[in-house]
N, C-alpha and C positions, 0 to 999 in steps of 0.2 A: 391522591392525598393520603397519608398515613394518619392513621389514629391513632397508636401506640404509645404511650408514654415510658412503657417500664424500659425500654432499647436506651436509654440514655442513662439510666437507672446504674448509679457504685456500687449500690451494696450486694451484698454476695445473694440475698437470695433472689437475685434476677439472673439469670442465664445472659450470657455477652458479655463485653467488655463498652464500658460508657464512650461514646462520641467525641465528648469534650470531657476534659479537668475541671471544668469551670463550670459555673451556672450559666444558664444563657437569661439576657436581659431582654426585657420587651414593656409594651407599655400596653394600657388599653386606650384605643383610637378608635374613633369614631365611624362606621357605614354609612353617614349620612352622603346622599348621591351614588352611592354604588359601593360593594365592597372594595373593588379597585383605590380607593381612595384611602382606606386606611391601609392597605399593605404602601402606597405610595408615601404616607406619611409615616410610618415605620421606619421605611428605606429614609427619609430625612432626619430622621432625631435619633438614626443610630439602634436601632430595633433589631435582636438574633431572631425574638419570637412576638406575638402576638398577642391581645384580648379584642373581642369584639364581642358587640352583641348582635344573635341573628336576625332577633324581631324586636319590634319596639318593644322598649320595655317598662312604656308607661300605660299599655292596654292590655285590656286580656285576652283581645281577640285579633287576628293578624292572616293577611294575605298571602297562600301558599307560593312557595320559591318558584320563582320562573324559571324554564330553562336557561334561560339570558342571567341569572342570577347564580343561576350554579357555575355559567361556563366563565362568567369572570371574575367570579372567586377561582377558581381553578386555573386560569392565567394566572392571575396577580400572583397566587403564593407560585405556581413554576417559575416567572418571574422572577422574584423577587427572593427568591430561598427562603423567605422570612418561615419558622418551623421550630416548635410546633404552636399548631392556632389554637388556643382554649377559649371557651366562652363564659359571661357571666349572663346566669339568665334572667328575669323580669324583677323588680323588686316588690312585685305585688303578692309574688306566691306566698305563701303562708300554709305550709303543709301542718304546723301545730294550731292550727285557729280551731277553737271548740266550734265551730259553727260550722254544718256541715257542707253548706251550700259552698262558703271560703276555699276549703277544704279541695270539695271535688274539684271545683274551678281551678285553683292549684295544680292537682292532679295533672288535669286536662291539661293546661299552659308548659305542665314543663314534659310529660309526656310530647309535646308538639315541640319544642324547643330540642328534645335531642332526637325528633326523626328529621330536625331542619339539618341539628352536627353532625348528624349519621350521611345525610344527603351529600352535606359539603365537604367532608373529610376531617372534622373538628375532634383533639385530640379527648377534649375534657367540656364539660357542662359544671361551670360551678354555681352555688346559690348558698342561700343564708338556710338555713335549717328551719327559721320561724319563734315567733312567737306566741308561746301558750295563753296569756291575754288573764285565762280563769284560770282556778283549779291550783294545780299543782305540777312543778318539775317534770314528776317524770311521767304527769299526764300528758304532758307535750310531749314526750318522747315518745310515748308510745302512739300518737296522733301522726307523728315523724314518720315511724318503721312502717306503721300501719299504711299510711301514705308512698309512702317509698315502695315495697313490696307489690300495691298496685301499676307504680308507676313502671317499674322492672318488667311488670307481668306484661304489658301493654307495650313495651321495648322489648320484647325479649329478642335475644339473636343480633342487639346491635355493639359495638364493639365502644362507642364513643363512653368515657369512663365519666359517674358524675362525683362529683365532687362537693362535699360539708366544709362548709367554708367556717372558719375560728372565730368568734362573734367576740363585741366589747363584754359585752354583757348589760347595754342596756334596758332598761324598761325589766317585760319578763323573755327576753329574749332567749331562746337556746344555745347553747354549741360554746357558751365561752368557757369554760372548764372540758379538760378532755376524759373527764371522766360520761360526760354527759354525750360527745360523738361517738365514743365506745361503746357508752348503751345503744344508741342508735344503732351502731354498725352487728351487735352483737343479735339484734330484736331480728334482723333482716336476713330475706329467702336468699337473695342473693347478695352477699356483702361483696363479694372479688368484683361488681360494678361499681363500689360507692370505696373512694377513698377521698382524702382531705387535702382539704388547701388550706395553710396557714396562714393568716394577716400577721405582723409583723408590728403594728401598731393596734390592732385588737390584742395581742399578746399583753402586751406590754398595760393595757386600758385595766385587761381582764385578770392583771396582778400577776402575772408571769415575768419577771425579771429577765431583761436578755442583754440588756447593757455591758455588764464585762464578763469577759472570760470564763470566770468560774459559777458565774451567775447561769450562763447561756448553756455551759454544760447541764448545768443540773436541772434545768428545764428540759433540753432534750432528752436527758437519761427520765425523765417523767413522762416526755412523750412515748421514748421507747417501749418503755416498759406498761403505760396504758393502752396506746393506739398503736406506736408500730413505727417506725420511720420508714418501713417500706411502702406504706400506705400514704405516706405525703405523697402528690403527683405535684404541686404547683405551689408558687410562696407569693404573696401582696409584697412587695414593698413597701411601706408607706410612713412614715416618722407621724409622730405624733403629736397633736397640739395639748395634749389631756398627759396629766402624769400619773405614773405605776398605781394601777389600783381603781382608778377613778371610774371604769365604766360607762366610758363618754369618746364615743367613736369620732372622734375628727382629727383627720388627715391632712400631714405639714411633707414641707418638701422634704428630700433627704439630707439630714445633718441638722435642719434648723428644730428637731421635736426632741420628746424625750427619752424617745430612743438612741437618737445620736449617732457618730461616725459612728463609735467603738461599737454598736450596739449592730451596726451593717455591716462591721469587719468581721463577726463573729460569723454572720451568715454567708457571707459570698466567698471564705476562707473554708468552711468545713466543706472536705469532699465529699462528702457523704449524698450534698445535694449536687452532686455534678451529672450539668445535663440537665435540672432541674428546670423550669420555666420562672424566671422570678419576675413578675410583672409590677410595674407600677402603675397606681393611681392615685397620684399626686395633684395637688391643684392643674390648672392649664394655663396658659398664657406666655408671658415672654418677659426678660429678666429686663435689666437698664439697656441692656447693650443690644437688644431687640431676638436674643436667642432664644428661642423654645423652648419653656421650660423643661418638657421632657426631655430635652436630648442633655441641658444640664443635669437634670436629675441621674440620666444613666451614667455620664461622666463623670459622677460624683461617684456612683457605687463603683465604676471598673477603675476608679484611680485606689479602691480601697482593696483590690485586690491584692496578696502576698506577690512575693518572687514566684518564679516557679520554683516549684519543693517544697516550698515553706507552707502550705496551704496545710490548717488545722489539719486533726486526726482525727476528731470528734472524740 
């Protein structure tokens, strides 16, 4: 299994030439009964790539991988091509909690979570950054780095990349302005581990305008310029039920939120992300017609792709 994200990577400061033109589409699927289960369910609803999670991610404490567990993950993706696998990790972590017990325990959970991606060949470990709860902004931020640096320390030498996921911005959450992952990544011993995943409907929550054209430029020319576009490895798909601004993370299928088609043309049209993982986590279930939602979901983003050629410049 490869862990490498940046080989699919447009822009100039990666070394190669990208795989695909395109983004690759995937969804987050389920390991319940076996990882074989969500690359087979991949393979059904139309999946290039991947999200799972490796351990439960409603405890904080979890049963080391069985050999049996490595060797059918390692089927299923030969299998199946599906590539690359990134993961989301526990929703419990909380590396800005002022409390230190929180804190460590954090620590511990996602330090274990990427010796689980490092094991399995998982390209990315994504998570929420945390919420500071007390205090101040950029005491969580510094509760972040401080967090993170240990958790690097305790990783060192593994290759699986982790990932600050774009927050709505609710409560006193971190990460939803990208001035605020910047501190983060700027605080840190080793930053070339820690790059971003964008949500696409936290965007939009967290008052970043991506809806048209000129709109979507000037957000990305903001990402550029604080974070980096080289630094994006992964993108959420996810339409929004909350509109521009509101800071109220829920998640609609694609086209029916307020982010909208035009708002998903802008992203699966710029080459920039090509090769890129755009994953959705969309409701689940099945339409009138008894289809899976995810596999409409993806149908909906690859009918919004250009001709070939036509595909933005950024």
């Amino acid at each position: 299994m490869k862990h490498d994200l940046t080989a699919n990577r447009a822009d100039s400061a990666k070394p190669g030439l990208p795989k695909t033109a395109r983004p690759l589409f995937g969804a987050h699927l389920s390991v319940a009964g076996g990882f074989e289960n969500a690359f087979a369910a991949g393979v059904r609803v139309g999946c290039d790539c991947l999200q799972i999670f490796v351990r439960n991610q409603r405890r904080w404490q979890a049963p080391p991988l069985a050999p049996e567990h490595l060797a059918r993950f390692r089927r299923a993706a030969r299998d199946t091509g599906l590539a690359p696998i990134v993961a989301h990790a526990s929703y419990l972590l909380n590396l800005a909690a002022p409390r230190r017990f929180v804190r460590d325990a954090s620590v511990a959970a996602l330090a274990d979570e990427l010796e689980r991606c490092e094991a399995l060949g998982v390209a990315a470990l994504i998570f929420h950054p945390g919420a500071h709860l007390e205090g101040t902004m950029q005491q969580g931020i510094a509760r972040i780095a401080k967090s993170l640096n240990e958790v690097t320390r305790r990783t060192a030498g593994q290759r699986t990349f982790i990932l600050l996921e774009t927050t709505a911005g609710q409560g006193t959450s971190v990460g939803w302005r990208f001035e605020q992952l910047a501190a983060i990544r700027d605080a840190l011993v080793s930053p070339e581990r820690v790059g971003v995943c964008l949500d696409t409907c936290h965007l939009l929550a967290a008052g970043y305008d991506i809806r048209t054209p000129g709109a979507y430029a000037a957000v990305m020319q903001e990402l550029a310029t604080i974070i980096g576009l080289a630094h994006v490895r992964c993108i959420h798909v996810n339409d929004s039920k909350k509109p521009l601004g509101s800071r109220v993370d829920r998640h609609e299928h694609i086209g029916k939120g307020a982010v909208g088609r035009r708002g998903f043309a802008n992203f699966v049209n710029d080459r920039r992300w090509a090769g890129i993982p755009m994953i959705l986590e969309t409701p689940k279930g099945v339409d009138g017609r008894g289809t899976d939602l995810d596999r409409v979901n993806l149908q909906r983003l690859r009918k919004l792709l250009a001709p070939r050629g036509a595909e933005a410049e950024g």
